[in-house]
C-alpha positions as CSV (number, residue, x, y, z in Angstrom):
1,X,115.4,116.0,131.6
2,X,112.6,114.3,130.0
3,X,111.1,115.2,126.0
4,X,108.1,115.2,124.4
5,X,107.4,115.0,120.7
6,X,104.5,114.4,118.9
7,X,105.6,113.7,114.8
8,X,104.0,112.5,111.6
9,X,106.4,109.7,110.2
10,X,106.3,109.5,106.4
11,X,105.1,106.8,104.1
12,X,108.5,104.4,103.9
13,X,109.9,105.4,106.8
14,X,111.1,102.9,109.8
15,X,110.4,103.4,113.2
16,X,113.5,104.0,114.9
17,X,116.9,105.8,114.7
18,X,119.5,103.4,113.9
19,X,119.9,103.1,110.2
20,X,119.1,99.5,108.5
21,X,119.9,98.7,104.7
22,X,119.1,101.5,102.5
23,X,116.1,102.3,103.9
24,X,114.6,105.8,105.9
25,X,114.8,106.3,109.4
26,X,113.2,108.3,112.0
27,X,117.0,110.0,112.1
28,X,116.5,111.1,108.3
29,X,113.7,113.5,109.1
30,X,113.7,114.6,112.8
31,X,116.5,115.9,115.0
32,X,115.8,115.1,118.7
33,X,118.5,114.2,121.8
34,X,120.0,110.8,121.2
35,X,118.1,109.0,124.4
36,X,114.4,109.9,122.8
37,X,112.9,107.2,121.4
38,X,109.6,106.5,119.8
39,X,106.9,104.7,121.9
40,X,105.6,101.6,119.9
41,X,105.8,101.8,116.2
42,X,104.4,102.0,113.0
43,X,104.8,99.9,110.1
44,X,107.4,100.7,107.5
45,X,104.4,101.3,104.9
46,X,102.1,102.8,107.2
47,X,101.7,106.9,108.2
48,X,101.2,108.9,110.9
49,X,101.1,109.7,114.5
50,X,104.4,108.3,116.6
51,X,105.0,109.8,120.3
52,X,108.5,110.2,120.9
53,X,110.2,110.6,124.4
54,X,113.2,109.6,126.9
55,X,110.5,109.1,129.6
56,X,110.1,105.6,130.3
57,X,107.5,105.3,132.8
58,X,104.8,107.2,129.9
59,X,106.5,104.1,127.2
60,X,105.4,101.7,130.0
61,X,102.2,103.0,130.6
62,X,101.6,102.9,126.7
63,X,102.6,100.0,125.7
64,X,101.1,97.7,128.2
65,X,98.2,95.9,127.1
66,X,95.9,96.2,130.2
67,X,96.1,100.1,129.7
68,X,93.8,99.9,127.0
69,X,94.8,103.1,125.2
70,X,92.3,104.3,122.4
71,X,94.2,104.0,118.9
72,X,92.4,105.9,115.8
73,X,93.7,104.9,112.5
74,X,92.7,106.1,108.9
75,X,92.5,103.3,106.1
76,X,91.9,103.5,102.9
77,X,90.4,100.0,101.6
78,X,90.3,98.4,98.3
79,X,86.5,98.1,97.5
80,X,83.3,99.3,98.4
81,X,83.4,98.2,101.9
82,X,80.0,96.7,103.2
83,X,78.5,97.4,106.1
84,X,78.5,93.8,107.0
85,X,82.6,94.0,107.1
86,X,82.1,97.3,109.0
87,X,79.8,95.5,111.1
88,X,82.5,92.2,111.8
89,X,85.6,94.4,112.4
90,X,83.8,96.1,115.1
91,X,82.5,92.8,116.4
92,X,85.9,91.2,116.4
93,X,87.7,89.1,114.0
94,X,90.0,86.4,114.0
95,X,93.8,87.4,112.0
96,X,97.1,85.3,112.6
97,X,99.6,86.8,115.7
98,X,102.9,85.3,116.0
99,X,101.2,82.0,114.6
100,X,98.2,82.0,116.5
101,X,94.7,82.5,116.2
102,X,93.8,85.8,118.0
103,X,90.1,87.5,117.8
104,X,90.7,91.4,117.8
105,X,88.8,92.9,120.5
106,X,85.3,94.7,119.6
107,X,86.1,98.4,118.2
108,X,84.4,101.0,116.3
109,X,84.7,100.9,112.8
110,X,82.9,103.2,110.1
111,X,82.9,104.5,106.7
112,X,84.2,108.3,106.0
113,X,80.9,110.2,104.3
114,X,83.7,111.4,102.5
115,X,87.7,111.1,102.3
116,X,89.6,112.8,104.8
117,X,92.1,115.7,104.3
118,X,95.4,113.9,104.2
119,X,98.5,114.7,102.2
120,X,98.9,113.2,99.1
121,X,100.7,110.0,99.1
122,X,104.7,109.5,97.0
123,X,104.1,107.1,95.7
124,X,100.3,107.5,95.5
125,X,98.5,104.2,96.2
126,X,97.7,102.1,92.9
127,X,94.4,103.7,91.2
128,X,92.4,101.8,89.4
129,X,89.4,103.4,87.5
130,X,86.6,101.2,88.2
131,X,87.2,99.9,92.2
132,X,86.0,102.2,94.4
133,X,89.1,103.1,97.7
134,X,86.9,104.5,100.4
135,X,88.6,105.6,103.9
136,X,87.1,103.9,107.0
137,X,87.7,105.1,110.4
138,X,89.1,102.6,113.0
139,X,89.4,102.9,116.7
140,X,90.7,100.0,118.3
141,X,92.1,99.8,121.8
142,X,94.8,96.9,121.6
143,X,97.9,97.0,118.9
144,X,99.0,93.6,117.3
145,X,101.4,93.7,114.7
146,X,99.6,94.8,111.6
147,X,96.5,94.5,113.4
148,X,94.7,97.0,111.1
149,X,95.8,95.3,107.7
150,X,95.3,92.4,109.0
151,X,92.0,93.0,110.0
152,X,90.6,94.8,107.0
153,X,92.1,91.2,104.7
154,X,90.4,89.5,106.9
155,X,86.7,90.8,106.1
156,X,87.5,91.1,101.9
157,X,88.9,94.5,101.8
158,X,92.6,94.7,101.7
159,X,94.7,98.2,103.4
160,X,95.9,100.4,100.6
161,X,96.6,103.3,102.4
162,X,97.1,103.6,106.4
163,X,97.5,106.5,108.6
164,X,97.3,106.6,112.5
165,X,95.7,110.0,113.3
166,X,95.2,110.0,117.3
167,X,96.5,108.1,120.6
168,X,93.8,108.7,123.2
169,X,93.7,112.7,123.1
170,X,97.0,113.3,121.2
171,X,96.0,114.2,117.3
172,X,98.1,114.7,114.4
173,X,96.3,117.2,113.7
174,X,97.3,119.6,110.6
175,X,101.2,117.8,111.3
176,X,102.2,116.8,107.3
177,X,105.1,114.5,107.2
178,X,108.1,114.8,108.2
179,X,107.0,117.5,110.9
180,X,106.8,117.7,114.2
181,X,106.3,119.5,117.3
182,X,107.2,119.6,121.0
183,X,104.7,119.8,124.3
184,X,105.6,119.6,127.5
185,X,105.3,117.2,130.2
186,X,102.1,118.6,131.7
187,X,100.5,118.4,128.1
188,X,101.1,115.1,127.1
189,X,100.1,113.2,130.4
190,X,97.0,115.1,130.1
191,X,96.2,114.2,126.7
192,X,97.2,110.7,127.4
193,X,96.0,110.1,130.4
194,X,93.9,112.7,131.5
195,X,96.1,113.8,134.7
């Protein structure tokens, strides 16, 4: 029988069940039959949305580049980002993949009018009185490793704080970390993939 689980994984947590070093797993915080597994990942500092299922022809559809699946991401930057930076990271910039030089595909980028509602952050991100830590908004449709970090360095304005919020129509929504909720089969390929 195949599962479906949308969850928020916490700041510090690694994406996957099997324990590594001393550090958090996806096993510390949700209970789920052993054959679910997430579907891509998120970074071991980075928040947010992870799908998790045993169905394997969804992970395919997902993970393969020619699907183009719209990823939304939150990021908090250090600076007063400039709408020229805005303006490059949705034109497309060049960041380092597996020792390459890739150019990130053209995505939308913009600057919250104000900062989102997100949980607070343990540890919080390093304040600092006089540098300003906006949130832009980021929808890319590709997913390099650490493409949104790398991306935001890139253009002058370093990733201090990064949450994915959606895959295509599935949302965190009001999920705070650590939760997570269940939806069936008919609910997920419709949110992903409109069927």
């Amino acid at each position: 029988m195949n599962h479906y689980f949308i969850i928020h994984k916490p700041y510090q947590v690694l994406s996957q069940f099997s324990t590594k070093e001393d550090k958090q797993t996806l096993k510390d915080f949700f209970d789920v039959p052993t054959d679910v597994y997430p579907v891509g990942r998120l970074d071991y500092d980075s928040e947010g949305l992870l799908i998790l299922t045993n169905d394997r022809q969804l992970n395919h559809r997902l993970l393969q580049p020619q699907f183009e699946h719209e990823r939304e991401y939150w990021a908090q930057v250090d600076g007063a980002i400039t709408e020229d930076a805005l303006t490059q990271l949705s034109n497309g910039v060049e960041i380092n993949v597996e020792g390459k030089i890739y150019t990130t595909k053209p995505c939308q980028a913009k600057l919250f009018g104000e900062a989102p509602e997100v949980e607070e952050r343990d540890p919080p991100i390093r304040f600092r009185a006089h540098i300003p830590a906006p949130w832009i908004n980021l929808i890319l449709t590709e997913g390099k490793n650490r493409q949104v970090r790398k991306m935001t360095a890139k253009v002058g304005f370093p990733t201090l704080r990064l949450i994915r919020y959606r895959i295509e129509q599935v949302e965190l929504g009001k999920l705070k970390p650590g939760e997570m909720v269940m939806l069936s089969k008919k609910t997920m390929y419709k949110k992903l993939f409109g069927e």
